[in-house]
C-alpha positions as CSV (number, residue, x, y, z in Angstrom):
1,X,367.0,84.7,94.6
2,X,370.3,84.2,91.8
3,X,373.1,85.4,92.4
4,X,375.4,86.5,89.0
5,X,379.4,86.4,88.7
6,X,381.2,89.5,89.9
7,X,382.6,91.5,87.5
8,X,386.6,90.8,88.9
9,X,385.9,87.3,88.3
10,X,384.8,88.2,84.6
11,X,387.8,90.1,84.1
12,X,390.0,87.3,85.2
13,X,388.6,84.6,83.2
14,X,389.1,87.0,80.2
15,X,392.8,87.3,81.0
16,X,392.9,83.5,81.4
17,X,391.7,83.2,77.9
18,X,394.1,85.6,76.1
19,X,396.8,83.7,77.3
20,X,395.6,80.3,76.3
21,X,394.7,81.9,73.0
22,X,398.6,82.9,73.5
23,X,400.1,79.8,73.7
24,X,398.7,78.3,70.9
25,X,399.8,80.7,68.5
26,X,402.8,79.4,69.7
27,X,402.1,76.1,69.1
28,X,400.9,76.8,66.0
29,X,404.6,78.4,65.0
30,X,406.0,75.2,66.0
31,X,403.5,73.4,63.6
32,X,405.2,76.0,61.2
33,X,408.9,75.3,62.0
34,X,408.2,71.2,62.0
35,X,406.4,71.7,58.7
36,X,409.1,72.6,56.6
37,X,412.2,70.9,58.1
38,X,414.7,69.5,55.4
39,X,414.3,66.2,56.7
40,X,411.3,63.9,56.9
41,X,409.9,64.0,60.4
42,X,407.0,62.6,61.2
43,X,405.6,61.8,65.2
44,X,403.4,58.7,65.7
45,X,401.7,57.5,69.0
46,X,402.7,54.6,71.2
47,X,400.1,52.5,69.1
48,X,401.9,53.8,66.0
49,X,399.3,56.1,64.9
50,X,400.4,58.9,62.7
51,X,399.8,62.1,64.1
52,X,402.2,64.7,62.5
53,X,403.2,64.2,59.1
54,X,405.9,67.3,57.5
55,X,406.4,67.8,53.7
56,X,409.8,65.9,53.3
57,X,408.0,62.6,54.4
58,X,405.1,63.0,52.2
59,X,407.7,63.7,49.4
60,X,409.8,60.6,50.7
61,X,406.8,58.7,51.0
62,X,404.8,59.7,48.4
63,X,402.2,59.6,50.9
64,X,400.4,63.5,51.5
65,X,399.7,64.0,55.1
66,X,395.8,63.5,54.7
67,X,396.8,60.0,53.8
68,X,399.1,59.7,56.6
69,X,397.6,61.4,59.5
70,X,395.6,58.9,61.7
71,X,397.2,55.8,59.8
72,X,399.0,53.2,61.0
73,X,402.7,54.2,60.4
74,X,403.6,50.4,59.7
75,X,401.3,51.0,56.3
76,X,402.6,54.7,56.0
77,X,406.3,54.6,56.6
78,X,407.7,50.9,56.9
79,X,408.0,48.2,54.5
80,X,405.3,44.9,55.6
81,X,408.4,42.7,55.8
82,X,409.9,45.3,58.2
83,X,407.2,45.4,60.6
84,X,408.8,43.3,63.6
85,X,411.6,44.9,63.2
86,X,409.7,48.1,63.8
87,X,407.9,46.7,66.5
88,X,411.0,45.8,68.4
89,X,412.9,48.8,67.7
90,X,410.2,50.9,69.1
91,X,409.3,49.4,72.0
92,X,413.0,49.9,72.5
93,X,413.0,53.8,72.0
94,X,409.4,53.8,74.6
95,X,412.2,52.0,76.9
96,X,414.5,54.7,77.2
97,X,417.0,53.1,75.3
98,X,419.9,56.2,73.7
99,X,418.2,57.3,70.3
100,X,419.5,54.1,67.4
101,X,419.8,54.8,64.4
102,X,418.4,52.5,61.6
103,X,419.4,52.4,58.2
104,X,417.0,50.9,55.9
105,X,415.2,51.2,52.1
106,X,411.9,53.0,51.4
107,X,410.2,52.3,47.8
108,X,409.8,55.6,45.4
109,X,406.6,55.3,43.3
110,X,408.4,54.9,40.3
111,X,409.9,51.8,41.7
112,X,413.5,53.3,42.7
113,X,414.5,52.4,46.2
114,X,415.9,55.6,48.6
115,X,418.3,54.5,51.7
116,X,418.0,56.5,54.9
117,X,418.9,56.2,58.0
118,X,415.8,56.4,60.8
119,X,416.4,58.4,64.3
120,X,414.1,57.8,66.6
121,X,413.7,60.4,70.1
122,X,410.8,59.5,72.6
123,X,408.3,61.8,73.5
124,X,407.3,62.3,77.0
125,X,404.9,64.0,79.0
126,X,405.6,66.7,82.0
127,X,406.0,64.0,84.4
128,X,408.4,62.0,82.2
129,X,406.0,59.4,81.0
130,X,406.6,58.4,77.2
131,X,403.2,59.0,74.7
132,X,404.8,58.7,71.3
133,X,408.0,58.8,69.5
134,X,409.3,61.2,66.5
135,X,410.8,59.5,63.5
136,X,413.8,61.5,61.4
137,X,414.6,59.9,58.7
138,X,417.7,61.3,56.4
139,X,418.8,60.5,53.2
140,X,422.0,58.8,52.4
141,X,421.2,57.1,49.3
142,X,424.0,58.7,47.3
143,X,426.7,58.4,50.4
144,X,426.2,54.5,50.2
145,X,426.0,54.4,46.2
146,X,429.2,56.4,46.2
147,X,430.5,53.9,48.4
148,X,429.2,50.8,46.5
149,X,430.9,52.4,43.3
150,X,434.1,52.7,45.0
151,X,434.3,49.5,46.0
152,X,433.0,48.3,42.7
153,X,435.6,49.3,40.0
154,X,439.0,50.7,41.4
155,X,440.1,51.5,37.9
156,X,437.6,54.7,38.0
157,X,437.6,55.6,41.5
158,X,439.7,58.1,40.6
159,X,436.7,59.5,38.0
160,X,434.2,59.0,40.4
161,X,435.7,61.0,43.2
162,X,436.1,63.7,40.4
163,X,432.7,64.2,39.1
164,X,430.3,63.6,42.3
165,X,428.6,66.1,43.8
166,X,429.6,65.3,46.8
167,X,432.8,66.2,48.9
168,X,435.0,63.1,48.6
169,X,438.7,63.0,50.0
170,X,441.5,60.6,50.9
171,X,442.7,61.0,54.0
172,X,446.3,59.3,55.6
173,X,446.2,58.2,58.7
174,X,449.6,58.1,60.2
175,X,450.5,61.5,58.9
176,X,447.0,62.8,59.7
177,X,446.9,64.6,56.5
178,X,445.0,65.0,53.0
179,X,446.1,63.0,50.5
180,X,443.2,64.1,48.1
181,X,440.0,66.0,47.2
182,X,437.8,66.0,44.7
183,X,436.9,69.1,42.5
184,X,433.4,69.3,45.0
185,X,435.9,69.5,47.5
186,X,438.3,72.3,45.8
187,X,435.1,74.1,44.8
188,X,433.6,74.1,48.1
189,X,436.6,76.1,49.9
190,X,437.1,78.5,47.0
191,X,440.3,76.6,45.2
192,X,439.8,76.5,41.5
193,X,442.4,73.7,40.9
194,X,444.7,71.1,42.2
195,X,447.7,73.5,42.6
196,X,445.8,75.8,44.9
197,X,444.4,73.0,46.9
198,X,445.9,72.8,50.7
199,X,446.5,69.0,50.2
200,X,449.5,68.0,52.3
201,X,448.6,70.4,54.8
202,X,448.5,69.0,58.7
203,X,444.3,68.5,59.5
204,X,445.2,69.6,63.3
205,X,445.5,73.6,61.3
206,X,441.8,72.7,60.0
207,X,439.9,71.3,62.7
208,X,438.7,73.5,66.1
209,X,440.7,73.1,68.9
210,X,437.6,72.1,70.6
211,X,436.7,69.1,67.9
212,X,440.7,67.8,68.2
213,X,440.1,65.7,71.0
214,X,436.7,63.7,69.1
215,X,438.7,63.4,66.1
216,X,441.7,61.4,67.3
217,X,439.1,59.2,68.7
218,X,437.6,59.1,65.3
219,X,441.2,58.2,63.7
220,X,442.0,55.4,67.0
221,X,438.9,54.1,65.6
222,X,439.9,54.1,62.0
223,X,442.6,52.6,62.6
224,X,441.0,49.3,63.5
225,X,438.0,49.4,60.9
226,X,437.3,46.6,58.7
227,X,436.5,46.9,55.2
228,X,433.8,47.7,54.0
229,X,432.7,49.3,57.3
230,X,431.8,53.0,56.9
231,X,432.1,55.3,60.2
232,X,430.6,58.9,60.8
233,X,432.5,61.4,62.0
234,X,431.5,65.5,62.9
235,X,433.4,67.8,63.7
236,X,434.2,72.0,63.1
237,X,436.4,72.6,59.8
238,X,437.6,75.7,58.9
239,X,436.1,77.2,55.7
240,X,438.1,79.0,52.9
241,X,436.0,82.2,54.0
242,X,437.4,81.8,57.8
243,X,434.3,80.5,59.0
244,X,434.0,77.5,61.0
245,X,431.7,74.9,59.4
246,X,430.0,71.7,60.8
247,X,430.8,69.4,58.9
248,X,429.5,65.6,58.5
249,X,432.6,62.7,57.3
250,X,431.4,59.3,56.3
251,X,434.8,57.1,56.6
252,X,435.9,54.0,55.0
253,X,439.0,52.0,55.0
254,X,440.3,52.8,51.2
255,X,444.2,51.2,51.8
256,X,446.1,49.3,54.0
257,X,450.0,48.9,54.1
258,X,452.1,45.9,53.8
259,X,451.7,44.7,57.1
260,X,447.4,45.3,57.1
261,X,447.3,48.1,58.8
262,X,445.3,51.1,57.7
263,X,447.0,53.8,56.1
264,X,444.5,55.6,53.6
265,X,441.0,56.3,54.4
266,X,438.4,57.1,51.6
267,X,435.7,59.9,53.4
268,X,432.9,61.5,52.1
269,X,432.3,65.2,53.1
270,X,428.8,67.1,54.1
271,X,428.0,70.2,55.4
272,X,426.0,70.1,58.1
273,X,426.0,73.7,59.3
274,X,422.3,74.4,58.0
275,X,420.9,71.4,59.9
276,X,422.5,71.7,63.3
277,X,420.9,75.2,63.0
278,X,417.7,73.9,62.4
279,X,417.9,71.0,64.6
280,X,419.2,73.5,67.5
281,X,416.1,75.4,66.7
282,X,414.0,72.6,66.9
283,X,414.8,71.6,69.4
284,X,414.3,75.0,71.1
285,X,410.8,75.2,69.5
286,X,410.1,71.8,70.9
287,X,411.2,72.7,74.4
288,X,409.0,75.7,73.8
289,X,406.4,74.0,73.0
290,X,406.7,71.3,75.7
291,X,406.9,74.7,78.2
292,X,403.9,75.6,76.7
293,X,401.9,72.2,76.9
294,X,402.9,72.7,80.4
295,X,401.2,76.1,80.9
296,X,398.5,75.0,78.8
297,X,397.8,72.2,81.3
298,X,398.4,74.5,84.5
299,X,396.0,77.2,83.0
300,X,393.5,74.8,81.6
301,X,393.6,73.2,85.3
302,X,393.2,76.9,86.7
303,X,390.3,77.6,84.3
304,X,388.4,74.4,85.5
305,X,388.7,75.4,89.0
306,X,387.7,78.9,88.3
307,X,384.5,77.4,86.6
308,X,383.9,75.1,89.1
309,X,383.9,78.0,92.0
310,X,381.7,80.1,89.7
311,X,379.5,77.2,89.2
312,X,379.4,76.9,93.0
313,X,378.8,80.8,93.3
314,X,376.1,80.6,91.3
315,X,374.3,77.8,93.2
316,X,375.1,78.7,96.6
317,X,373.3,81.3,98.7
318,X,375.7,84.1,100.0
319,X,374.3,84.7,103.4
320,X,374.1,81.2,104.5
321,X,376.1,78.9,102.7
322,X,373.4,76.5,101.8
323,X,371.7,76.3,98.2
324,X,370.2,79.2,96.4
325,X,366.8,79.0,95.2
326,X,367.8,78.4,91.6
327,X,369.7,75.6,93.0
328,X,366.6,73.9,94.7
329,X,364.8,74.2,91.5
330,X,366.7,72.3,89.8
331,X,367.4,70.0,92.3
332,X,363.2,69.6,92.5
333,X,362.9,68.8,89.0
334,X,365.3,66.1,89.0
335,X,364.1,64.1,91.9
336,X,360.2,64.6,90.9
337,X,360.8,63.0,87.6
338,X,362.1,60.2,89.6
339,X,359.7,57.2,90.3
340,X,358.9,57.0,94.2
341,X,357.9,58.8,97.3
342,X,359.6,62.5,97.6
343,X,359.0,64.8,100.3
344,X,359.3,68.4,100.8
345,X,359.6,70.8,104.0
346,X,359.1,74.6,103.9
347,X,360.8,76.1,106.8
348,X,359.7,79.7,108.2
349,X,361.6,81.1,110.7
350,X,358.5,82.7,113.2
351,X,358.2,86.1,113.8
352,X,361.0,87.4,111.9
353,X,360.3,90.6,111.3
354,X,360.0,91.9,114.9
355,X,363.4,90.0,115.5
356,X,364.7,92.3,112.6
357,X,363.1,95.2,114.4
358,X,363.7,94.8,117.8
359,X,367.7,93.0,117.2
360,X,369.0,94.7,113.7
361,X,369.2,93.2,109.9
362,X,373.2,92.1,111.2
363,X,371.5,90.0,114.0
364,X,368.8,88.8,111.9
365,X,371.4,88.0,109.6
366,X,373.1,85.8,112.4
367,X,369.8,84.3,113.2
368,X,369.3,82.9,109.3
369,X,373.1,81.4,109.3
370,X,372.6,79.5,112.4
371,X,368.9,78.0,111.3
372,X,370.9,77.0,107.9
373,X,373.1,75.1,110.0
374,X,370.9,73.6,111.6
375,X,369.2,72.5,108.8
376,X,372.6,70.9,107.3
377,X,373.5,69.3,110.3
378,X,370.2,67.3,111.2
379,X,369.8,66.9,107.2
380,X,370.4,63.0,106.1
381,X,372.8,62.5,102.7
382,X,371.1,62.9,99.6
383,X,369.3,65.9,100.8
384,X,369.2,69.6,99.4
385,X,369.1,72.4,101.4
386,X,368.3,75.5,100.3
387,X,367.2,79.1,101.2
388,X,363.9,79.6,99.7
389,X,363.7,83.8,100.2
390,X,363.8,86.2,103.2
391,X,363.0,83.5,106.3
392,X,361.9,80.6,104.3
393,X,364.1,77.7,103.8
394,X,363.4,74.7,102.2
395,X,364.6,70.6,102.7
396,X,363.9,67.9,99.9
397,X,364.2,64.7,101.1
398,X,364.7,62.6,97.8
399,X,362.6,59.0,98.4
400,X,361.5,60.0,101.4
401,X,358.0,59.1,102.9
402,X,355.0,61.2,104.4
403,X,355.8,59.6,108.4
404,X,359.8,59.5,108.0
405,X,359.6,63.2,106.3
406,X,357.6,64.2,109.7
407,X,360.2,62.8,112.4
408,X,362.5,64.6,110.3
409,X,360.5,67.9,110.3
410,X,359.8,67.4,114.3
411,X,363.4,66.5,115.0
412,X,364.8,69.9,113.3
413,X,362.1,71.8,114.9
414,X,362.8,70.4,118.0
415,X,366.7,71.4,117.3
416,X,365.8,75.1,116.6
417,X,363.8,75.3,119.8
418,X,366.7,73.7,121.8
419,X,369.3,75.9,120.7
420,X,370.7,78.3,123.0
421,X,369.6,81.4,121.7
422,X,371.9,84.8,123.1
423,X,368.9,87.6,122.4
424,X,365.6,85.2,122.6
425,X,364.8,81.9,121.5
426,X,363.8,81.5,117.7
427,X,361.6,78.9,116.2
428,X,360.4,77.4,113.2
429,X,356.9,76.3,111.6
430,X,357.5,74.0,109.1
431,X,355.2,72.4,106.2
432,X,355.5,68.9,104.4
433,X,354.2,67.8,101.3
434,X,354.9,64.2,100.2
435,X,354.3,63.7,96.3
436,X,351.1,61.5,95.2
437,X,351.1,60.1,91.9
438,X,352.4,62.2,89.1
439,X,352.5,65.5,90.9
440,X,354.2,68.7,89.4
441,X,357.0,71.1,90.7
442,X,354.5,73.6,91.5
443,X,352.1,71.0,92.8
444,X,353.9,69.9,95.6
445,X,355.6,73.4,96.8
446,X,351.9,74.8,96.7
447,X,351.0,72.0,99.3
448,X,354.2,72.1,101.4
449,X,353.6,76.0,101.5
450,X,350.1,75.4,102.3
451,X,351.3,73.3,105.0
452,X,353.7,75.6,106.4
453,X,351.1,78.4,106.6
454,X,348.5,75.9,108.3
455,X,351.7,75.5,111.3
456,X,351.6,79.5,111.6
457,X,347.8,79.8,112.3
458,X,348.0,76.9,114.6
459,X,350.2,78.8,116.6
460,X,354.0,78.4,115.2
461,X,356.7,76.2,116.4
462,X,354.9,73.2,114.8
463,X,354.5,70.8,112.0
464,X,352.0,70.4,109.7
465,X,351.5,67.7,107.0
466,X,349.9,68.5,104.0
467,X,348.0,65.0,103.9
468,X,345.3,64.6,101.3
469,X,341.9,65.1,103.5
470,X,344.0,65.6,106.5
471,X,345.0,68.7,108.8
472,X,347.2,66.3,110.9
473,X,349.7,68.5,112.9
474,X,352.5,68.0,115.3
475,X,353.5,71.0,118.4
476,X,356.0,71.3,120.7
């Protein structure tokens, strides 16, 4: 007899899937997101295998992320005569060492050289253990060529802080005020020309109350930089427009007084504003996501149990608890295909029906639990016990021979007779075929059926071998 799924059961594996199918669109949004940050972020394994590869590194690169993917990141990303130094700096990140910060030169394919600076963040699983890291790597080749061609030619450092692109600024540090900025700078907060600019005016009116604190640090600091050493500062500034602004300062000691003490610092200004956003969101995606790993996981473990119990639904008999008779088939085929004796017991509970009659099906019900336990209890490991049909259960007794399978047989006869039956005893004639040679599935449940029925017209409450030539019985 089988025995299907209920339908609750199907409807609850259903709702299982639509929320896994849930979560990865999620994931998949985050794919989205990581895809087409400014900055070049890729993610790498602890064996340095590339696994996620956005557009900004293949454009730093020059590499597409077909090439990347799956590669080694020390023939991807890092220079060969950089590759110890990789090694050592990420075993240092899989450590749990705070996030460094490398600055180092990638090649361009036309030969040109870009400088960025490398953040590395380790990524860990639910329980904390690292399983790969996630390289962002940011730009600053024209920061450190404006600073080379400062320090190159002060006759025109004047003219270069006028035409860059970028924000540039002198800055004094005892009377923690602008000294200059560049037209990029004027430009930037809405002042077309020198006379408009607010240089002279105290920093403290610029900066939010909540960044003052950092910044004096930042000067403290300043104060005892060497030359040529370039600091980075963030902080909140004010914008023309009354906004606050991140903003990103990259310091350098530009004068000193008489006495060697710094009094004029040379900074270079970026806004930042866009790319906290996007790394705030990032960083909420990526918590997202690692949320939704976590379901996924949870769920996915739910969904294996689920199958599992359905699995053992479908195998099990629900009256009795033992194996169905899909089960046993199964179980046959695999142990006949087996080289070696294997022996089989049919099990009929005697006189069944007039137990049904006389007691009720919910006593005859009773009757068919207890003989299954029986039956489990007196079975050895490695056997399979199964309910057959109606009053017919069966035992196969993998490498089992013809005189072992019958002391078996007697023995749980012997138990059924024994037990202390409340309405009247019950008993059991049981049948055992042993296999000979090749025999077939159906071969050798004909003869341990033929067996069986041989104990019932000797009388019941007996066991009959199914012995080639022989009628060789056993009785109580």
């Amino acid at each position: 007899m089988e025995y299907g799924v209920d339908r609750p059961s199907e409807r609850a594996h259903g709702q299982m899937v639509g929320r896994l199918e849930a979560l990865e669109w999620a994931a998949l949004r985050f794919a989205d997101l990581f895809e087409f940050l400014p900055i070049s972020c890729f993610t790498v394994d602890k064996d340095l295998t590339v696994m996620e590869w956005n557009a900004a590194a293949s454009e730093l690169y020059g590499i597409p992320a077909g090439g990347a993917v799956d590669a080694s990141a020390l023939d991807t990303a890092f220079a060969a005569e950089d590759h110890a130094t990789v090694l050592h700096y990420c075993d240092r990140v899989l450590a749990g060492w705070a996030e460094p910060i490398w600055e180092r030169t990638v090649s361009q394919p036309d030969e040109s050289t870009r400088t960025i600076t490398t953040r590395a963040r380790t990524m860990r699983r639910r329980g904390g253990e690292p399983f790969g890291i996630m390289f962002m790597d940011v730009d600053v080749t024209e920061e450190r060529n404006l600073a080379r061609l400062l320090s190159e030619n002060e006759k025109f450092q004047r003219q270069v802080m006028t035409s860059v692109p970028d924000m540039v600024y002198t800055f004094d540090l005892v009377e923690r005020r602008h000294v200059y900025r560049n037209r990029t700078f004027r430009s930037y907060y809405g002042y077309r020309d020198e006379a408009e600019d607010f240089t002279g005016v105290e920093l403290r009116a610029l900066i939010h109350p909540d960044d003052l604190a950092s910044m004096e640090a930042h000067f403290r600091l300043m104060s005892h930089l060497t030359d040529g050493a370039v600091v980075t500062c963030e902080s909140r500034i004010l914008h023309g427009d009354g906004t606050w602004h991140h903003m990103q300062s990259n310091d350098s000691v530009f004068e000193r007084d008489s006495n060697g003490q710094v009094r004029l610092i040379l900074g270079c200004l970026r806004d930042v504003t866009h790319e906290r956003r996007m790394k705030s969101e990032l960083q909420q995606q990526f918590e997202i996501v690692q949320t939704t790993m976590c379901q996924l996981r949870t769920k996915s473990s739910e969904l294996e149990r689920a199958n599992l119990q359905l699995k053992k639904l479908a195998a099990t008999d629900p009256l009795t608890g033992v194996n169905n008779y899909r089960a046993f088939q199964s179980a046959l085929d695999s142990v006949i295909a087996k080289e070696g004796e294997h022996s089989l017991l049919i099990i009929d509970v005697d006189s069944f029906k007039e137990f049904n009659d006389s007691f009720g099906h919910m006593e005859g019900d009773s009757a068919l639990r207890s003989v299954a336990q029986i039956l489990t209890d007196v079975s050895p490991p490695g056997s399979v016990v199964a309910r057959y049909g109606g009053e017919e259960f069966v035992v196969l007794l993998p490498f089992t021979g013809a005189d072992q399978a019958v002391r078996f047989a007697e023995e749980l006869r012997a138990q059924a007779e024994a037990r202390p039956w409340l309405l009247r005893p019950v008993t059991v004639s049981v049948g055992v075929a042993t296999t000979s040679g090749a025999m077939t599935r159906d071969e050798i449940v004909k003869a341990a059926d033929a067996a069986m029925y041989q104990s019932k017209l000797a009388g019941r409450n007996r066991v009959t071998h199914a012995r080639e030539g022989s009628n060789e019985s056993s009785a109580a």
